[in-house]
C-alpha positions in Angstrom: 13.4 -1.4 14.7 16.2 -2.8 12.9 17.3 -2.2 9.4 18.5 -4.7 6.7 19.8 -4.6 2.9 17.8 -6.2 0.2 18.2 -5.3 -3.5 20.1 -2.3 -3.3 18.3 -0.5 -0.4 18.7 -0.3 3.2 15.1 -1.2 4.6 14.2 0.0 7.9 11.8 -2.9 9.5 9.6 -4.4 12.6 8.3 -7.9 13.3 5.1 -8.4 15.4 4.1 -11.7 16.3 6.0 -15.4 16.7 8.8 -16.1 14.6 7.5 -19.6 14.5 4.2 -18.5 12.5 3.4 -18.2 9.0 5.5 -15.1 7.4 2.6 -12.2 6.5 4.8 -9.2 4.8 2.6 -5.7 4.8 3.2 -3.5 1.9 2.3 0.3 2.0 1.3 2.9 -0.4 2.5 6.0 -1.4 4.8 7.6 1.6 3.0 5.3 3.6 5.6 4.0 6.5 5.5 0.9 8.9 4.2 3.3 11.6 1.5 4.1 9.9 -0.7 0.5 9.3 -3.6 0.9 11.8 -1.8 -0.9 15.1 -5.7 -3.0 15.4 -5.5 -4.7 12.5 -1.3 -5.3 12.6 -1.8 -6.9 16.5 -4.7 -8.8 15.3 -2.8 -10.6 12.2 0.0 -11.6 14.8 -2.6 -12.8 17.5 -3.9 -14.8 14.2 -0.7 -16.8 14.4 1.0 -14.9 11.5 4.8 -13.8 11.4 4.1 -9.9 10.6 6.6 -8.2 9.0 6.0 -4.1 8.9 8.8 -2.5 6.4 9.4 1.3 5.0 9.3 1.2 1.5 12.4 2.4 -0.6 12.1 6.6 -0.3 9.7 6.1 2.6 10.4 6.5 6.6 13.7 5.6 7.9 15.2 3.3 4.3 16.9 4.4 1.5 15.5 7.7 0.1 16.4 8.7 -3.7 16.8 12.8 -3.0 19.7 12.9 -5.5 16.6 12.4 -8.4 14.8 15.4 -6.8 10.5 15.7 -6.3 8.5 14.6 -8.8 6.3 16.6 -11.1 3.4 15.5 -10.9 1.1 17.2 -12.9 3.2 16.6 -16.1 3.8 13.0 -15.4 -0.2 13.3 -15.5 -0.4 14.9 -18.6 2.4 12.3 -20.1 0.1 9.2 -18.7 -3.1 10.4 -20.2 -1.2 11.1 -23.7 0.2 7.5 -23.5 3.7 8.7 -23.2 6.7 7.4 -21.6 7.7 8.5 -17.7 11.1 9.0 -16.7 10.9 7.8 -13.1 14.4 7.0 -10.7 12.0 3.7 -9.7 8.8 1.3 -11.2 6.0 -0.5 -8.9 8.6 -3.6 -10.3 11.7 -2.5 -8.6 9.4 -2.0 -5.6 8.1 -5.9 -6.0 11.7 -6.8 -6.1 12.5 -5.3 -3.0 9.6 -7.1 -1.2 10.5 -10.6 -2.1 14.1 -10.0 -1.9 13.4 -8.5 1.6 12.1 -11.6 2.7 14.9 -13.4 1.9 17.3 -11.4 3.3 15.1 -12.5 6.4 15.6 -16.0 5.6 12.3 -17.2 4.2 11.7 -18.6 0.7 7.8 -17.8 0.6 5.2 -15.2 2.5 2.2 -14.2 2.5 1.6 -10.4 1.6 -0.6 -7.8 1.9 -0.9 -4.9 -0.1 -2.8 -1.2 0.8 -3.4 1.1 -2.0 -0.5 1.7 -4.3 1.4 -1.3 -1.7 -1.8 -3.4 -3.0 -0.6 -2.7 -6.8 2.7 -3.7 -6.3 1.7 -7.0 -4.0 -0.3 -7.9 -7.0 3.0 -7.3 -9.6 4.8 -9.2 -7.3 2.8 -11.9 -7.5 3.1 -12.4 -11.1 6.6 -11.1 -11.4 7.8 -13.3 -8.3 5.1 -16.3 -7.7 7.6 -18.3 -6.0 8.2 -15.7 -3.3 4.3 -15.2 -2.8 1.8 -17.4 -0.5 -1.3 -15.6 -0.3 -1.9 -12.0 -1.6 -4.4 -9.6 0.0 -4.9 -6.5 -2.3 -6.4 -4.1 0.0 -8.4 -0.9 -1.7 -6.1 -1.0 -4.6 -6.7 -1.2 -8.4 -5.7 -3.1 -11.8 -4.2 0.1 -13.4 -6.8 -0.8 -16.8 -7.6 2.3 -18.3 -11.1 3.3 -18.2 -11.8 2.1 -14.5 -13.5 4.7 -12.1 -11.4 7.5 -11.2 -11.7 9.7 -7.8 -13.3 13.1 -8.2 -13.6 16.2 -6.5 -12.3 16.6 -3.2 -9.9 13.1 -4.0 -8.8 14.1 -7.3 -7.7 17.1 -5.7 -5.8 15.7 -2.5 -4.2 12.9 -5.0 -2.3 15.3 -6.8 -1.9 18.3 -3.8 1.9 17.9 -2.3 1.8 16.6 1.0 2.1 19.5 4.2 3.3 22.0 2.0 4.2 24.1 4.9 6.5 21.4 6.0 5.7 22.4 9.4 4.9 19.7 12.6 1.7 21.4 12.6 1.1 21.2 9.2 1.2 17.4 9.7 -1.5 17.3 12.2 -3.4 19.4 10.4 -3.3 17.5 7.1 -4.2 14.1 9.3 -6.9 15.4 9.9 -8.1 17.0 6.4 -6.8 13.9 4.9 -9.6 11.6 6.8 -12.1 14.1 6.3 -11.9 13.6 2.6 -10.7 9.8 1.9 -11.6 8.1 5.1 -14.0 5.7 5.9 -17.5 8.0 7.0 -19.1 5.1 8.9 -16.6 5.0 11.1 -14.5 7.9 12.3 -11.8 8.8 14.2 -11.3 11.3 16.2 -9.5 14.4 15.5 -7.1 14.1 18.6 -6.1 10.8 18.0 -5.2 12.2 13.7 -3.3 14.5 15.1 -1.0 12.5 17.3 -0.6 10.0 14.9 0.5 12.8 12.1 2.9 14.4 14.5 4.6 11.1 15.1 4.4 10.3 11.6 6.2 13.9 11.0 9.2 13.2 13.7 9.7 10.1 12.7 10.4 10.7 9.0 9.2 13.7 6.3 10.0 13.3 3.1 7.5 14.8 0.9 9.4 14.2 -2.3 9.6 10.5 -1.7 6.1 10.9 -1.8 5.6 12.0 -4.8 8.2 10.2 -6.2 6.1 6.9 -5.0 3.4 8.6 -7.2 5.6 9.0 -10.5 6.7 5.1 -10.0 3.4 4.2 -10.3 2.2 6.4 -13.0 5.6 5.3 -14.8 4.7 1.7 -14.8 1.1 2.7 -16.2 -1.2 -0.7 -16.7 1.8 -3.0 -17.7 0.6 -5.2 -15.2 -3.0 -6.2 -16.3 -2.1 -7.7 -18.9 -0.3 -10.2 -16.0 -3.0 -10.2 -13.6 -4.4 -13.8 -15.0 -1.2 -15.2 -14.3 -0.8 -14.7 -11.3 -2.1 -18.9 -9.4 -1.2 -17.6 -5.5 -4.9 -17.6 -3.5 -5.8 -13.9 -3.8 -8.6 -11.9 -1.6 -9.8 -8.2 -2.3 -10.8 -6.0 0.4 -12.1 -3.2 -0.7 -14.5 0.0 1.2 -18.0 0.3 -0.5 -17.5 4.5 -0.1 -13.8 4.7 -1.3 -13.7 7.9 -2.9 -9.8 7.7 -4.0 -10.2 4.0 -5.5 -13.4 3.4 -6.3 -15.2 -0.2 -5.8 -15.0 -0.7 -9.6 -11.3 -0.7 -9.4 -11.2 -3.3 -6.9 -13.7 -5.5 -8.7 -11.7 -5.5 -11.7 -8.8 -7.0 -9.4 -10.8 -9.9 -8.1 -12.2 -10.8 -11.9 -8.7 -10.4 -13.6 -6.9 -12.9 -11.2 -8.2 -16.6 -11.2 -10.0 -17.8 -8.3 -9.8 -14.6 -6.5 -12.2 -13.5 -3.8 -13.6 -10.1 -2.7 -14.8 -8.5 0.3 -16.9 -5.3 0.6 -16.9 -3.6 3.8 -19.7 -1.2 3.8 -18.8 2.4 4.9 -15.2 2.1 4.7 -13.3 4.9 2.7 -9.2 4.8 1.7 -8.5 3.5 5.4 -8.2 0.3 7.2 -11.2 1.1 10.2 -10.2 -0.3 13.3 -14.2 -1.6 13.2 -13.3 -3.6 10.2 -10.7 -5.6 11.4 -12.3 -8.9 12.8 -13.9 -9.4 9.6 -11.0 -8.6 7.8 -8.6 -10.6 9.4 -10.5 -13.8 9.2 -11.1 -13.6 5.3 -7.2 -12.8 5.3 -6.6 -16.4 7.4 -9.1 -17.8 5.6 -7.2 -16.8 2.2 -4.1 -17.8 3.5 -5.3 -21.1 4.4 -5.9 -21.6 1.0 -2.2 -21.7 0.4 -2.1 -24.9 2.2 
């Protein structure tokens, strides 16, 4: 892994793939780090000829954290979003587009294609109205709009949305979450096996904790509210939605309303998937991706 400075940040990043290919950029969501994409679907878009670049977001992994601003509170910047107020956040899902497109140009391409998970799928999407000239294809992958009124996760989701991550901040406590984590938002036609959550927590853990990056990933996003629907028709790069039929976190409505707000766009369902890329997905995954991207041209 090597790291490299883009718009203000150091970025800690991995390419998979030939050089020679088409540039692919994968954007994660909240505390989400390059270690974490499903390693299936990352060796299957480089064996599909793509360039893959993996990257920690800013205040994620191994780049630039923000500890000066302190953790987030999240249940007020809740209460602010619901009363239509403003939230102070140290970042937006904007500054976050920014450092994606000046990322890749630090690596010396003009263009890419990206792909987007969750809150990495909402700011793909703002990146590809904000920055259209850096932006091939965009796959927004079980992410939503941000419009107000969409379905919202209950229960057991709602719950694990706003609960800090491994409270205990113990190794342990990694592994454990893992594996609660799936239980409640991952995909319940096809799961994984408690060993194999654990070893990928406790790697996850001693590469990089930062709970309060965490939830200030969360505050960014609830700080830049549903600014962007209103740009979602603007936005002219080919577009595909993948989104999980049983998301509990972001329900299929939310990613419907991304494929009818940007022109031209394309969706595909995968039954039984949850808030997780399944490694039984991936085939059909990846080719609507490369069929997207050939759209680009």
């Amino acid at each position: 892994m090597t790291k490299i400075s883009a718009n203000g940040i150091e970025f800690e990043y991995e390419t998979r793939g030939d050089k020679a290919g088409e540039p692919l950029a994968l954007i994660g969501g909240i505390g989400v780090q390059l270690t974490s994409w499903n390693e299936v679907f990352v060796d299957a878009l480089a064996d599909a000829g793509f360039y893959v670049i993996l990257f920690d977001n800013r205040d994620s992994g191994k780049s630039t954290k923000f500890d000066d601003w302190g953790p987030a509170d999240i249940p007020a910047a809740f209460g602010q979003a619901r009363a239509k107020e403003k939230i102070s956040a140290p970042y937006t899902l904007e500054d976050m587009a920014d450092d994606a497109a000046e990322l890749i140009r630090a690596l010396g391409f003009k263009a890419a294609h990206f792909i987007g998970s969750s809150n990495g799928g909402a700011i793909a999407q703002t990146l590809a109205w904000r920055r259209p000239e850096c932006v091939k294809s965009l796959v927004s992958i079980m992410a939503t709009s941000a419009r107000r009124g969409l379905p919202r996760p209950e229960g057991a989701a709602a719950k694990w949305l706003t609960s800090p991550r491994n409270p205990a901040g113990t190794r342990e406590g990694a592994m454990a979450e893992a594996v609660e984590t799936a239980k409640i938002i991952g995909s319940p036609a096809f799961p994984v096996s408690e060993a194999i959550l654990r070893e990928k927590g406790a790697a996850l853990y001693d590469r990089s904790f930062c709970p309060d990056g965490n939830s200030r990933h969360l505050l960014a996003s609830l700080a830049s509210g549903d600014a962007r629907v209103a740009h979602l028709g603007e936005i002219t790069a080919p577009t595909l939605v993948i989104h999980g039929r049983n998301d509990p976190l972001v329900p299929l409505g939310c990613g419907e309303d991304v494929k009818n707000s940007i022109p031209g766009a394309d969706i595909l369902v995968i039954d039984g998937m949850g808030h997780d890329i399944p490694s039984e997905a991936v085939p059909e995954m990846v080719a609507a991706i490369v069929k997207n991207a050939r759209r680009a041209g």
